[in-house]
C-alpha positions as CSV (number, residue, x, y, z in Angstrom):
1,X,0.0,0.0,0.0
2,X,3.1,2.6,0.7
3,X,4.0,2.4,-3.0
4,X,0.6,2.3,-4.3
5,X,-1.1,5.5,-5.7
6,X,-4.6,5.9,-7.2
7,X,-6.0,9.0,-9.5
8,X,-9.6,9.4,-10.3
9,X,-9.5,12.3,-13.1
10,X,-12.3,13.7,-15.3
11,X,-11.0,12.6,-18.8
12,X,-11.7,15.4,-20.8
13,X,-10.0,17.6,-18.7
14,X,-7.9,16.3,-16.3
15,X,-9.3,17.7,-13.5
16,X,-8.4,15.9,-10.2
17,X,-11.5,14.0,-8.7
18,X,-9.6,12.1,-5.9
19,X,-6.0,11.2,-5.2
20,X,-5.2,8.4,-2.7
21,X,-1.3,8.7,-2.1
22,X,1.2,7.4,0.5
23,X,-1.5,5.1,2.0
24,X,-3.9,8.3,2.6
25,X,-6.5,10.5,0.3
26,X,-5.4,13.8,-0.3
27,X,-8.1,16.2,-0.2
28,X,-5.9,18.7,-0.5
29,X,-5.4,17.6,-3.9
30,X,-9.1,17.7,-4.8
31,X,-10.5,20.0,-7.6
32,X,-12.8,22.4,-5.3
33,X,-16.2,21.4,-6.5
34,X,-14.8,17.7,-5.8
35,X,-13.2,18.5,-2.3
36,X,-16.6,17.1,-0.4
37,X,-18.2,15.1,-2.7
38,X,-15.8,12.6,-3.9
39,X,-14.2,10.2,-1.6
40,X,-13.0,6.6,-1.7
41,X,-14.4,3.9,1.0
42,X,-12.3,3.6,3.4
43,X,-13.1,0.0,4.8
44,X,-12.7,-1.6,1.1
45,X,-9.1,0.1,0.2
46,X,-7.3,-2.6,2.2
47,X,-9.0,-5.4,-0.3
48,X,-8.1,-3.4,-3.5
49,X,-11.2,-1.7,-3.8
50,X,-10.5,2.0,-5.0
51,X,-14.1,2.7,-6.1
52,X,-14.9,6.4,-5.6
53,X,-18.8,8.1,-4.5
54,X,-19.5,10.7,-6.1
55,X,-22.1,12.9,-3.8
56,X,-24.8,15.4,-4.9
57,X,-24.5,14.7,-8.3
58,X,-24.9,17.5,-10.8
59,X,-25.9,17.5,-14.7
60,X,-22.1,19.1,-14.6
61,X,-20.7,15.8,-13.7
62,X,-21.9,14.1,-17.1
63,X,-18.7,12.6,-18.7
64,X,-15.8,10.3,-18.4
65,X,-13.7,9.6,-15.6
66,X,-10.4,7.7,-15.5
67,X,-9.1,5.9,-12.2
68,X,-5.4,5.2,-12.7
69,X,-3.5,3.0,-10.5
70,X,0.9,2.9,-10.1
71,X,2.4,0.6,-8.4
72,X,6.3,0.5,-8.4
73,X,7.2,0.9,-12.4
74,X,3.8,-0.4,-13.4
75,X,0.3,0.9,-13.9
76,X,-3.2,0.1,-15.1
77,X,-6.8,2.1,-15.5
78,X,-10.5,2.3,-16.1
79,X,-12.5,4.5,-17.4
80,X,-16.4,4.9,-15.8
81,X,-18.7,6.9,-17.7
82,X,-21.6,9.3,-16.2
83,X,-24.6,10.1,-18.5
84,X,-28.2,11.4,-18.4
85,X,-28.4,13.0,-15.2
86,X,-31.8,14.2,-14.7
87,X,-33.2,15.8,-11.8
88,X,-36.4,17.5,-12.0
89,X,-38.8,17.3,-9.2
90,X,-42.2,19.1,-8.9
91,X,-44.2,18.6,-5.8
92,X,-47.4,20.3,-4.5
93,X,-49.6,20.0,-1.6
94,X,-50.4,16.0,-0.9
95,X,-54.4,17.3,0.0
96,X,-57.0,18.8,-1.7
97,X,-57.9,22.5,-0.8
98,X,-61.2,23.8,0.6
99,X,-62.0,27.5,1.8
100,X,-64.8,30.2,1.5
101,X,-65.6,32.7,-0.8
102,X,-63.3,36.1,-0.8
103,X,-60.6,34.5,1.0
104,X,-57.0,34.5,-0.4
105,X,-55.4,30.9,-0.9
106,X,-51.7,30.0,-1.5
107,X,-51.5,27.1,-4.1
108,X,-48.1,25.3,-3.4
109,X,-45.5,24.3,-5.9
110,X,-41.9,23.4,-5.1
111,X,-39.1,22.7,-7.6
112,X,-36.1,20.5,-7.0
113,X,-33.1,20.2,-9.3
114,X,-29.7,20.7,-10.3
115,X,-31.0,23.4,-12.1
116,X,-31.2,27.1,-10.7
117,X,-34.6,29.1,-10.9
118,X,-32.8,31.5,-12.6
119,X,-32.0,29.1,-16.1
120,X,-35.6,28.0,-16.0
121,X,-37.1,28.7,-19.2
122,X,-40.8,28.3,-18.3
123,X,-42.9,27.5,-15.0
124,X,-46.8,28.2,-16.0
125,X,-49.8,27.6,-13.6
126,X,-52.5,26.5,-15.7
127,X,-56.9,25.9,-14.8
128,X,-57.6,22.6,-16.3
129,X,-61.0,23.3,-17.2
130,X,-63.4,20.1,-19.0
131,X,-62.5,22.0,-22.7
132,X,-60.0,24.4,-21.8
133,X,-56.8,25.4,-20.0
134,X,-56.9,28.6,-18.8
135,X,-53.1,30.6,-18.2
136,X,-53.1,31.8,-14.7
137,X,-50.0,32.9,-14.4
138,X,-46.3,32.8,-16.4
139,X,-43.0,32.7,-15.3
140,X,-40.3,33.2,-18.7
141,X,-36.8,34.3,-18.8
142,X,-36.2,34.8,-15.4
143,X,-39.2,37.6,-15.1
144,X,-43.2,37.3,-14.3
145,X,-45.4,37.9,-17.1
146,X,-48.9,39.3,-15.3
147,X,-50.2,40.8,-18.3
148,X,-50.1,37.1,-20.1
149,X,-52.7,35.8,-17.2
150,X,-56.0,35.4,-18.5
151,X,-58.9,38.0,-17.9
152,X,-60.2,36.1,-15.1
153,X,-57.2,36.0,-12.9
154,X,-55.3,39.2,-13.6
155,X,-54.6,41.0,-10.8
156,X,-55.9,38.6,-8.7
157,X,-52.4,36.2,-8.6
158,X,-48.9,36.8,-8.0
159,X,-45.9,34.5,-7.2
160,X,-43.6,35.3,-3.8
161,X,-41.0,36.7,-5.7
162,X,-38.4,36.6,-2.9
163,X,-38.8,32.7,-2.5
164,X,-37.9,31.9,-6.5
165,X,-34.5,31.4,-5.9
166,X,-35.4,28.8,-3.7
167,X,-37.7,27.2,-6.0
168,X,-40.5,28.3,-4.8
169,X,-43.4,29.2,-7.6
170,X,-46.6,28.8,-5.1
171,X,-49.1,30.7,-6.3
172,X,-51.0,32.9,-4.3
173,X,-55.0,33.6,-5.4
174,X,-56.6,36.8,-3.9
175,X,-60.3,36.7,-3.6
176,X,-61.6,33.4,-4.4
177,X,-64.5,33.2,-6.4
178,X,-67.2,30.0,-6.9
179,X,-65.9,29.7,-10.6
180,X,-62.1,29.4,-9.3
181,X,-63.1,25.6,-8.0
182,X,-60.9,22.8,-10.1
183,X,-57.8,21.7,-11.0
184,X,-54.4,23.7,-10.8
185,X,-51.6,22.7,-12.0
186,X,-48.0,24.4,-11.8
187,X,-45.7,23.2,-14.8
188,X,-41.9,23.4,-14.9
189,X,-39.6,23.4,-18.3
190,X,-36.0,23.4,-17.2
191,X,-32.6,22.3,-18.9
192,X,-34.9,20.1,-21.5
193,X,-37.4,18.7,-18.9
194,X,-40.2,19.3,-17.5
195,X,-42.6,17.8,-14.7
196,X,-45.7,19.5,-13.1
197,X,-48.0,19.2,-10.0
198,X,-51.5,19.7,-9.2
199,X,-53.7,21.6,-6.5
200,X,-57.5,20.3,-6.2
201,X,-59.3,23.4,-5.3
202,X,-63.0,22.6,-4.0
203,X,-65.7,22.8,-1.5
204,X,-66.0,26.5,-1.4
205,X,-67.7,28.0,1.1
206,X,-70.3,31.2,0.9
């Protein structure tokens, strides 16, 4: 093991992923963005076993990856290829919603990805009426578009703009109306996905 030293590097670039040297990792050695997410387990080195976990993977990470092993005058590698990371998670409330007439409602929608809010391209809460959906409210290009709501919700709906960088796009409704009961759903396209939720809205109240 004292002579034995083990690379992983990104093979397009050569960017150090993880060095094991001198019978010890070398973080110190580690790329930055590598420096907490890539390490070796430790219990399987002394049987040979070099494999390397590669934490809170990112679509960043796609690509090939060479782990490179020397031992005295000789040396042999592997090459492990990442592809098709996808992480796009949309998730809304687990209930349906019921309230009165006139009150204002908050319709949740939550995003998770690898993807900021700021590189979406479109998150759109949409009515799913029996012939129709209606657009309640768009989100393009990093900016709100109010005026594209329709007719029957301008004015009436607005996103919490300080909690989009979070990925937060709940929706909040002022002054429900009878003809507001139905489906809601919140719609995300990011980075070449997309994936959606919906909000029941029913049993209002007078």
């Amino acid at each position: 093991m004292k002579d034995l030293e083990v690379e992983w590097k990104r093979t397009d670039s050569e960017t150090l992923v993880h060095l094991y040297q001198d019978g010890e990792s070398r973080p110190e050695s580690q790329t930055q963005d590598y420096h907490d997410r890539a390490n070796l387990f430790t219990d399987q080195i002394q049987h040979g076993n070099f494999s390397l976990r590669l934490d809170n993977l990112k679509a960043e990470d796609e690509g090939r990856y060479t782990c490179k092993v020397y031992i005295q005058q000789d040396s042999g590698e592997t090459v492990v290829q990442i592809k098709d990371v996808e992480r796009l998670l949309v998730s809304g409330p687990s209930r349906s919603i019921s309230l009165y007439v006139n009150e204002d409602i908050t319709l949740n929608c939550s995003v998770d990805s690898h993807i900021t809010p700021e590189h979406f391209e479109e998150v759109s809460w949409k009515k799913k009426d029996e012939n129709e959906e209606i657009l309640v409210l768009l989100y393009q290009n990093n900016t709100t578009l109010p005026d594209s709501s329709d007719e029957r919700y301008r004015d009436r709906v607005k996103f919490f703009t300080a909690e989009i960088p979070k990925g937060n796009f709940s929706l909040r409704l002022k002054s429900v109306r009878t003809e507001d009961k139905g489906v809601y759903m919140c719609q995300v396209f990011a980075g070449g996905l997309s994936a959606n939720a919906t909000v029941v809205l029913e049993r209002l109240g007078e």
